[in-house]
VOGU-3710 file (C-alpha; in Angstrom, 3 decimals, decimal comma):
1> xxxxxxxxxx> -51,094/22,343/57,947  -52,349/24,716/55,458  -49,362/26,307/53,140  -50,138/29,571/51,669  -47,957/31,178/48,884  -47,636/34,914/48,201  -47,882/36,043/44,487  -45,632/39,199/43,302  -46,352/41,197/40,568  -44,854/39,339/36,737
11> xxxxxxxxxx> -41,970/41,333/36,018  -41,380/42,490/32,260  -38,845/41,945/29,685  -37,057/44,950/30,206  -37,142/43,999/33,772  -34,745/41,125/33,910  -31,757/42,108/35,961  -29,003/39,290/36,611  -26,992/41,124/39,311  -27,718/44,454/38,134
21> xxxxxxxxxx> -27,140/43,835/34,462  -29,606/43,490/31,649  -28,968/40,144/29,948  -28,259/42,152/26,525  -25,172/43,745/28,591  -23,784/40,684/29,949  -23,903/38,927/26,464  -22,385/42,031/24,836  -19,870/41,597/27,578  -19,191/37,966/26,864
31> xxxxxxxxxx> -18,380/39,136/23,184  -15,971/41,343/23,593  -14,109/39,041/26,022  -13,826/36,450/23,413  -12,770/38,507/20,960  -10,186/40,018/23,164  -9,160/36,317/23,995  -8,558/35,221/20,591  -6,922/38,262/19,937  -4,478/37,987/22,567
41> xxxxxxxxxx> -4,104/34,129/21,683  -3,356/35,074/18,148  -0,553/37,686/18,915  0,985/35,093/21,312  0,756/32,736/18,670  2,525/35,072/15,993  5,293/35,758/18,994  5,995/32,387/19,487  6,283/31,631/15,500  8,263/35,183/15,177
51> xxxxxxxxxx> 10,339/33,522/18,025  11,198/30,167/16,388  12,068/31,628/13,170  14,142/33,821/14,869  16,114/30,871/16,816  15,992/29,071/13,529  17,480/32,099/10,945  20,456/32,435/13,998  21,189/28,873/13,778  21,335/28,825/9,950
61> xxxxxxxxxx> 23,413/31,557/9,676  26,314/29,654/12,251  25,745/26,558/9,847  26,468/28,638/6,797  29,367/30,230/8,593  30,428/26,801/9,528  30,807/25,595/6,137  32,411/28,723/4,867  35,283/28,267/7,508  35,580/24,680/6,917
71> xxxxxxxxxx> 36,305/25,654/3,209  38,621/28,116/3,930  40,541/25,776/6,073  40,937/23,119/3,249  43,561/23,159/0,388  42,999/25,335/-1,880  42,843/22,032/-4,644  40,704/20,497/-2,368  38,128/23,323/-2,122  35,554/21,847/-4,477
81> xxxxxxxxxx> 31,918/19,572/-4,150  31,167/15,537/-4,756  30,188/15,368/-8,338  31,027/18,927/-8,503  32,950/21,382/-11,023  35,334/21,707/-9,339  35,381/18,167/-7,389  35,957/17,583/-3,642  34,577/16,228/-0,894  31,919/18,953/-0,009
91> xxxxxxxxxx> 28,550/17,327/0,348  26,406/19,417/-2,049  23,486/18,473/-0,413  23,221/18,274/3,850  20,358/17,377/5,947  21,348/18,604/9,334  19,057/18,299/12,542  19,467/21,158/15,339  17,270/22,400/17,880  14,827/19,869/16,393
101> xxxxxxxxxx> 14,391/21,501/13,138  15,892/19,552/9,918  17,833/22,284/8,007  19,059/21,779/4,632  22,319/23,043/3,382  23,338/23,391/-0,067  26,510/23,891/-1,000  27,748/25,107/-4,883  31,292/25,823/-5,566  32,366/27,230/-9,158
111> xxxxxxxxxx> 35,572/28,700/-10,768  35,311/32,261/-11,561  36,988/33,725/-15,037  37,491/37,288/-13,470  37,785/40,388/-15,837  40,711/41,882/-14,244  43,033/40,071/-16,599  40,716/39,203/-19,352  38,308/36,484/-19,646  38,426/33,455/-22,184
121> xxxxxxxxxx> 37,648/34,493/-25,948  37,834/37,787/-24,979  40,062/40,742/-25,205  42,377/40,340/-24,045  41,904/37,035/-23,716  42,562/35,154/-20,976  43,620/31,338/-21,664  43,586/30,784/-17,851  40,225/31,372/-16,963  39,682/29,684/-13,755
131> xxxxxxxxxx> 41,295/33,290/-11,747  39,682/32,002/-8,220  37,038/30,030/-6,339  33,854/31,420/-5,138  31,714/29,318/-2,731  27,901/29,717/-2,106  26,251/27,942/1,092  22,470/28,120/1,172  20,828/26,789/4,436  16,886/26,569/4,293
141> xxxxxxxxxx> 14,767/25,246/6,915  10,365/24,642/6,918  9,531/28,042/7,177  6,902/28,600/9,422  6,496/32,810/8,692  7,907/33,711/5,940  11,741/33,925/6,231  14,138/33,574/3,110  17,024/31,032/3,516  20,508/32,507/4,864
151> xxxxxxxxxx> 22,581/32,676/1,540  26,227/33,233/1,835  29,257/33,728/-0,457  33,076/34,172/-0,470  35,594/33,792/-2,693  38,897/31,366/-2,307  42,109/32,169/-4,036  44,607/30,452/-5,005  47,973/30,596/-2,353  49,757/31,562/-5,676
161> xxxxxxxxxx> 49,854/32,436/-9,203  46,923/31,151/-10,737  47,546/27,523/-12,875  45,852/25,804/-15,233  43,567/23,162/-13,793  42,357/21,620/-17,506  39,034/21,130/-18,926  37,363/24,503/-21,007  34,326/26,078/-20,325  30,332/25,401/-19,956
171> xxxxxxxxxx> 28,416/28,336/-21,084  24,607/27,367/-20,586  22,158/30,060/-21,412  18,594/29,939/-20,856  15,725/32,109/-22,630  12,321/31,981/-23,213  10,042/32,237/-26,305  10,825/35,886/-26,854  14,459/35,335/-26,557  14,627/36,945/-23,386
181> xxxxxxxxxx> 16,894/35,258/-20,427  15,240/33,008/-17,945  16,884/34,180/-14,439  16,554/31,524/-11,579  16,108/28,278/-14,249  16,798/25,048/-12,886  20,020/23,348/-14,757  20,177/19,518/-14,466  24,009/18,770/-15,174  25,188/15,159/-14,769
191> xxxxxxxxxx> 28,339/13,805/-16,683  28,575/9,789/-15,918  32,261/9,750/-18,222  34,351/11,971/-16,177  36,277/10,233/-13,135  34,329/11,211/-10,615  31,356/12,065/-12,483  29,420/15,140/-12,191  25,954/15,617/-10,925  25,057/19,140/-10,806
201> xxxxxxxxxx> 21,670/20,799/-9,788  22,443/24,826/-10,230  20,150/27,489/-11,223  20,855/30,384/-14,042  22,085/34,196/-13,040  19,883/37,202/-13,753  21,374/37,049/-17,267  19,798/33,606/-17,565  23,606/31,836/-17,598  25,300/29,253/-16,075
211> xxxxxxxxxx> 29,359/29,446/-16,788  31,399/26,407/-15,272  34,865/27,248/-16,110  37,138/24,212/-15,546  34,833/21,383/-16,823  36,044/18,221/-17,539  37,129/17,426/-21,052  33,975/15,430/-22,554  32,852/14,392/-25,566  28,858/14,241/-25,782
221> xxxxxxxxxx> 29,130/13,394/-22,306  26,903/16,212/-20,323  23,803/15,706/-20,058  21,535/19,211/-19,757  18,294/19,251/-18,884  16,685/23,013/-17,555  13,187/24,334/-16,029  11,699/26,171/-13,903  8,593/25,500/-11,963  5,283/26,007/-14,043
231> xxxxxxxxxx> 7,644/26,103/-17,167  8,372/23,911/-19,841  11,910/21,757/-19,968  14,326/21,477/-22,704  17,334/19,700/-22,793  19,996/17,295/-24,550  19,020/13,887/-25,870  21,478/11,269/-26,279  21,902/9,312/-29,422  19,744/6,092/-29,528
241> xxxxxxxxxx> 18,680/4,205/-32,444  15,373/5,155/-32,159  16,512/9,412/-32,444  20,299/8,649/-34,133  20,569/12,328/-34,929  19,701/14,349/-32,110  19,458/18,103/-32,597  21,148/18,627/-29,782  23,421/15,819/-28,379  24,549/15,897/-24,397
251> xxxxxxxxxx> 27,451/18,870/-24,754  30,870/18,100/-25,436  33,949/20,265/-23,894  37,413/20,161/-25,197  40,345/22,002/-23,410  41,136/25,227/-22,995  37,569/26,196/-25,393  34,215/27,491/-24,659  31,179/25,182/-24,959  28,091/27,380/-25,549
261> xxxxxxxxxx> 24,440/25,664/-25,487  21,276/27,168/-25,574  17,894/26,347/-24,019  14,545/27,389/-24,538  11,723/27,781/-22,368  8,961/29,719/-21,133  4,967/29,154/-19,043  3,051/26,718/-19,652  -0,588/26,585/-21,335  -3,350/24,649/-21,887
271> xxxxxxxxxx> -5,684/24,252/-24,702  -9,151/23,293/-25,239  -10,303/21,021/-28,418  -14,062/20,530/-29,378  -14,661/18,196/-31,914  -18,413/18,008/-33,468  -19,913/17,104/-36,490  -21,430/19,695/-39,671  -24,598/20,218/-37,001  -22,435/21,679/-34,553
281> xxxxxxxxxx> -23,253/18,368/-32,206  -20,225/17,371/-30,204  -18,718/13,921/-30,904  -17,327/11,602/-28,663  -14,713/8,575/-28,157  -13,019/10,207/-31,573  -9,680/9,640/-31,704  -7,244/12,409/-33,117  -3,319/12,992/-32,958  -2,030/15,997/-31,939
291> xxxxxxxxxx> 1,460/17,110/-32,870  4,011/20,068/-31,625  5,762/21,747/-34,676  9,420/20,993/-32,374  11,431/18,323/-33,339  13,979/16,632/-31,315  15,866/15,555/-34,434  15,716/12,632/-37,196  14,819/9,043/-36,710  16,401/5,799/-39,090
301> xxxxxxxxxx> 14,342/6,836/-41,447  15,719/10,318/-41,348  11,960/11,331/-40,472  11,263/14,104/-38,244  11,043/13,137/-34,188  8,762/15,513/-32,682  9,034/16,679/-28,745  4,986/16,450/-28,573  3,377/13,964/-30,478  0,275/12,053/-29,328
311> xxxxxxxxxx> -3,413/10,543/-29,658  -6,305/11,294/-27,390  -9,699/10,408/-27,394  -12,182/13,156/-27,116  -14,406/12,666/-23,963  -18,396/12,508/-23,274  -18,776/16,417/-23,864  -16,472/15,780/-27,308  -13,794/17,754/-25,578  -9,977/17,387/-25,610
321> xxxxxxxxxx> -8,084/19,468/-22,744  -4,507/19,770/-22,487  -3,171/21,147/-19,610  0,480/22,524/-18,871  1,783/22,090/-22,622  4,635/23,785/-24,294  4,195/26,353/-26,663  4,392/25,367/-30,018  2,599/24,822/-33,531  -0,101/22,593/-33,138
331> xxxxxxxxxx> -1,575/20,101/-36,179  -4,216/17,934/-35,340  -4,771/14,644/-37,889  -7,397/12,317/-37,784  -5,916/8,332/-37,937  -6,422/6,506/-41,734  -9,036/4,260/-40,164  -11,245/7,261/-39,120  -14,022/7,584/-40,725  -14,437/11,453/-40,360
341> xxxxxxxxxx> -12,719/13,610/-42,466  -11,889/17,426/-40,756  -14,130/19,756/-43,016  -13,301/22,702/-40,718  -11,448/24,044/-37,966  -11,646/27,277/-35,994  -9,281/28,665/-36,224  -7,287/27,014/-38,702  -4,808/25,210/-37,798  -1,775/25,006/-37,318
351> xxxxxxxxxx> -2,708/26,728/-34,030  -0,036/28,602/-32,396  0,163/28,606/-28,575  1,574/31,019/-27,451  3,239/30,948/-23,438  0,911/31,677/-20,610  -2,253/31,838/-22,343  -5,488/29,271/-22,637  -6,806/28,728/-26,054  -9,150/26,637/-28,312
361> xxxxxxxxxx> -9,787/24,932/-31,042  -13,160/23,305/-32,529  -12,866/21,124/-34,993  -15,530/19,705/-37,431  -15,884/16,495/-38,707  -18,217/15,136/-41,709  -18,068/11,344/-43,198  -15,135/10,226/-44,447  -15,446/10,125/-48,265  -13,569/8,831/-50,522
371> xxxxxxxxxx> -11,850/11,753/-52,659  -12,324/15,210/-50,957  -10,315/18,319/-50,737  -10,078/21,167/-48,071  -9,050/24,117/-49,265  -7,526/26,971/-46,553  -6,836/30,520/-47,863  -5,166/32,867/-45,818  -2,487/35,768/-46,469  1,365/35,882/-45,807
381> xxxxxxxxxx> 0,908/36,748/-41,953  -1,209/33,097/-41,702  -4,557/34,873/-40,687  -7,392/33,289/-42,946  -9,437/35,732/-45,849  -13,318/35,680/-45,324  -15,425/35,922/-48,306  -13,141/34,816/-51,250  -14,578/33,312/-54,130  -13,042/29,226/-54,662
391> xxxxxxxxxx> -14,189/27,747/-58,036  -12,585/23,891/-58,077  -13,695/22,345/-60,929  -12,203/18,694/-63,280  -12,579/18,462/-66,853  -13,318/14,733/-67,538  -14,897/13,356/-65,877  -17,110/17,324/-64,806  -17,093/18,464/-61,396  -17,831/21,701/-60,440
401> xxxxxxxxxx> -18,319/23,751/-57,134  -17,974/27,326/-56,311  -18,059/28,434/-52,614  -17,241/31,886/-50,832  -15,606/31,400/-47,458  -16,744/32,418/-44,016  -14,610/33,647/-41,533  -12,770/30,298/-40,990  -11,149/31,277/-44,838  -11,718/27,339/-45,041
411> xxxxxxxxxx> -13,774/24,951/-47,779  -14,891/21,313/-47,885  -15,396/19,897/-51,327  -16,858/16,474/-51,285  -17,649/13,925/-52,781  -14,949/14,610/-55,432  -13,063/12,287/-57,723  -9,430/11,265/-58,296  -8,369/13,363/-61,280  -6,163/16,546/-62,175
421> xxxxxxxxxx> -8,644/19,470/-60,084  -8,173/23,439/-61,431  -8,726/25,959/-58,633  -9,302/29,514/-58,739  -9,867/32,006/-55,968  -10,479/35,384/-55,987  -10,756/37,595/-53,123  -10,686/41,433/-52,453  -7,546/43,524/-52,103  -6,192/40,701/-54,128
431> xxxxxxxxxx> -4,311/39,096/-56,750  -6,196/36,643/-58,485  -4,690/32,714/-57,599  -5,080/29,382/-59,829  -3,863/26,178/-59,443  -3,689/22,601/-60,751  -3,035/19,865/-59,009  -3,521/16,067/-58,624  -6,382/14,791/-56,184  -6,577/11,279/-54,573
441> xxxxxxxxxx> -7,751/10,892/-51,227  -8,518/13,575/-48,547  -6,138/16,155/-50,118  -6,094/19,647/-48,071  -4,579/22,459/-50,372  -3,469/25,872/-48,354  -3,415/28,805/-50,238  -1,212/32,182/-49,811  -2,706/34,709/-50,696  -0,708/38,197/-51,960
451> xx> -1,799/41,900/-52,513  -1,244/43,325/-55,478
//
């Protein structure tokens, strides 16, 4: 049997039809669908998230409402938190599982010193200065779009005339470097003397305070610490032999008086050191302390104890970073067994860091010697003076050197000799400045500089 096939004509590519559609159509088709798709999925997505936060934010709320009934329901003495000011038997802290979702309730209650018959110290002045109660339940929950936790307050009064309930005052006020209040800080306030002991975790008021009328009579027994996320900490230090004179000890309170402390603090920074030597090559492995201007009070010795003190090593790029630090005054001093001496630094140091910024610091190194003198001029506001003549000369035995300073207002004398050095500087727009002191060593010498 012979087969015999029939050949049509070859169709083109605008020709291709798949069920009366060009294949351009049907994928343009295909697009859209998906993109409707994921569009729909996403906005049934958002509804079911808008949904559960919505179930959750009811279900706080009764839990905050809870708590404020079960408050109002107690005795008015008993009205008060474990390890609380005032104490009770209100968990401050409540992890509490409903509908599946872990909800945590926080619960701060706190004597109020109202001003509608005075407040303490003031006038008039109002020796019973715990007027009322005022509770504050704060249920939070894993967010999952964007809600705020349920916050809720009420005051509790007393069924009578107001009493004395002992104990003064705790005025805590937090500011930062411009002496501005810190709103929303984070106050640490624990108290292991008092029967039962205090352990507080609170948070300051848009005026940056925190005011616990009704403390507990303590002496140096609360211990203070504050922050605030991406912020330094301050705080009370207790007396150890290794810091037996704190500058400020944990807070004492005596009855029926006001305790008022102070904290500092403000954003973080970090800072950048390179170290190299007179070639401007960087140097590695050096070792260096580096040292806050901020003490924390005296040691045995009645020697300064600074709050940042510290040796680093620079690394393979001769670099020194410092991330998240304080801001402060820093020095940086090389150990007696280096064997560099700093010739230079720019900008001179000590460098002030100021909050929320990123600085840096290069610092030059040359063989240690064994006499040598750096000599820093700058004027009253601490900025160095370019281009100011330095003649440092000795008698007997003679050395003599003369040098005009760059922009650094900084100059390295070496080698020198130990002996009685003379040292005169002149500079522009001012008064002409001469010295004598006694060298030994690696002796820096800053100079102040005044207009006439």
């Amino acid at each position: 049997m012979i087969l015999r096939f029939k050949t049509t004509k070859k169709a083109t590519q605008d020709d291709i039809i798949i069920n009366g559609f060009t294949l351009i159509e049907v994928l343009i088709g295909v697009l859209i669908l998906a993109v409707a798709i994921l569009t729909i999925y996403s906005l049934f997505n958002m509804s079911l998230k808008v949904i559960w936060e919505s179930k959750a934010k009811i279900t706080a709320t009764q839990l905050a409402n809870q708590k404020i009934e079960i408050a109002h329901n107690l005795n008015y003495a008993d009205v008060g938190t474990v390890n609380g000011i005032p104490a009770g038997n209100i968990p401050q802290t409540e992890n509490i599982i409903r509908n599946g979702i872990n909800f945590v309730v926080q619960t701060q209650v706190f004597y109020i010193d109202d001003e509608f018959d005075g407040t303490l110290g003031g006038n008039p002045d109002d020796t019973l200065n715990t007027d009322y109660k005022r509770i504050k339940v704060t249920v939070s929950w894993p967010y999952r779009y964007g809600h705020k936790p349920i916050i809720l307050m009420t005051n509790i009064v007393p069924p009578g005339l107001e009493s004395s309930v002992g104990g003064g005052t705790l005025k805590i006020l937090v500011y930062n470097a411009f002496g501005e209040p810190v709103p929303q800080a984070n106050v640490s306030i624990i108290n292991n003397l008092t029967d039962p002991v205090i352990n507080i975790n609170t948070q300051t008021d848009d005026q940056g305070y925190v005011i616990l009328p009704g403390s507990p009579e303590s002496t140096e027994g609360y211990e203070i610490t504050v922050t605030k996320e991406g912020y330094s900490t301050d705080q009370t230090y207790n007396t150890t032999p290794e810091l037996p004179s704190p500058e400020k000890s944990h807070a004492s309170v005596f009855e029926n008086q006001t305790t008022n402390i102070s904290f500092a603090i403000d954003k973080l920074s970090n800072l950048e050191i390179a170290i190299q030597n007179e070639n401007n090559i960087s140097l590695s492995d050096v070792e260096i302390n580096i040292k806050g201007g901020k003490t924390i009070g005296l040691d045995e010795d009645e020697l300064p104890v600074y709050k940042f003190n510290h040796n680093y090593f620079s690394n393979h790029l001769g670099k020194i970073n410092l991330n998240n630090i304080e801001w402060d005054s820093y020095s940086f001093i090389l150990p007696e067994d280096s064997v560099y001496n700093i010739s230079e630094t720019i900008p001179i140091q000590p460098l002030s860091l100021l909050p929320n910024t990123v600085a840096d610091i290069t610092i030059t190194l040359v063989p240690k010697a064994t006499h040598s003198a750096l000599i820093i001029i700058k004027d009253i506001t601490e900025h160095p003076i370019a281009s100011s003549t330095i003649h440092f000369y000795t008698s007997n035995p003679i050395y003599d050197g003369t040098f005009i300073t760059g922009q650094s207002g900084q100059a390295y004398f070496t080698p020198w000799i130990e002996a009685t050095s003379t040292i005169e500087i002149t500079a522009n727009g001012y008064e002409n400045y001469s010295d004598t002191f006694d060298l030994s060593g690696y002796h820096v010498e800053e100079v102040i500089m005044v207009q006439p």
